[in-house]
N, C-alpha and C positions, 0 to 999 in steps of 0.2 A: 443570483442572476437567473435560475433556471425554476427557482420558486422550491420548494418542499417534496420531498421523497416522501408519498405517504407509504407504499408498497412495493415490495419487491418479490418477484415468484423465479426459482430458478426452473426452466422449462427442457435445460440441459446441462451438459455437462459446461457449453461457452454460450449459452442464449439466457438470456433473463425476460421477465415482462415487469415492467414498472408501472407508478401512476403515479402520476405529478401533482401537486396541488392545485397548479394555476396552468389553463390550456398551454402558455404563450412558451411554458418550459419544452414541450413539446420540441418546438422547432429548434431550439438552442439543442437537445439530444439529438435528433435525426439529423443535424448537420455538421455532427461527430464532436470530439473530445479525445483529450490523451489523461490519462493517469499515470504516472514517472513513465516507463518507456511503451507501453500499450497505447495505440491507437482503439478508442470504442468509436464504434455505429452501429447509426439506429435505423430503424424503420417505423412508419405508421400499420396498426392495424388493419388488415384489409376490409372489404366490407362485408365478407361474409365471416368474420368474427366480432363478436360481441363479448362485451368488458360485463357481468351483472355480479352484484353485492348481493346478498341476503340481510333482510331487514332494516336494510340501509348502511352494513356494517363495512368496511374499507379491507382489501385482501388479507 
């Protein structure tokens, strides 16, 4: 539904940053999901963060 998990970065001990394969997975995360009794949400990167690869390579 939400397209392919290519990355995952744990940024804390309860924060992650991921990258999805296909834009559209985006909105299906930021408009939450439950895993057995865990509610997750999400947010968009704001715009003074930037997402970049080295040499085209995926996190």
């Amino acid at each position: 539904m939400c397209g392919e998990l290519l990355a995952c970065r744990s940024v804390d001990e309860r924060t992650y940053e991921i990258k999805m394969s296909v834009p559209s997975g985006k909105e299906k995360v930021v408009d939450g999901f439950k895993i057995r009794e865990v509610n997750i949400t999400g947010k968009e990167l704001s715009n003074d963060e930037v997402m970049v690869s080295f040499m085209g390579l995926p996190a």
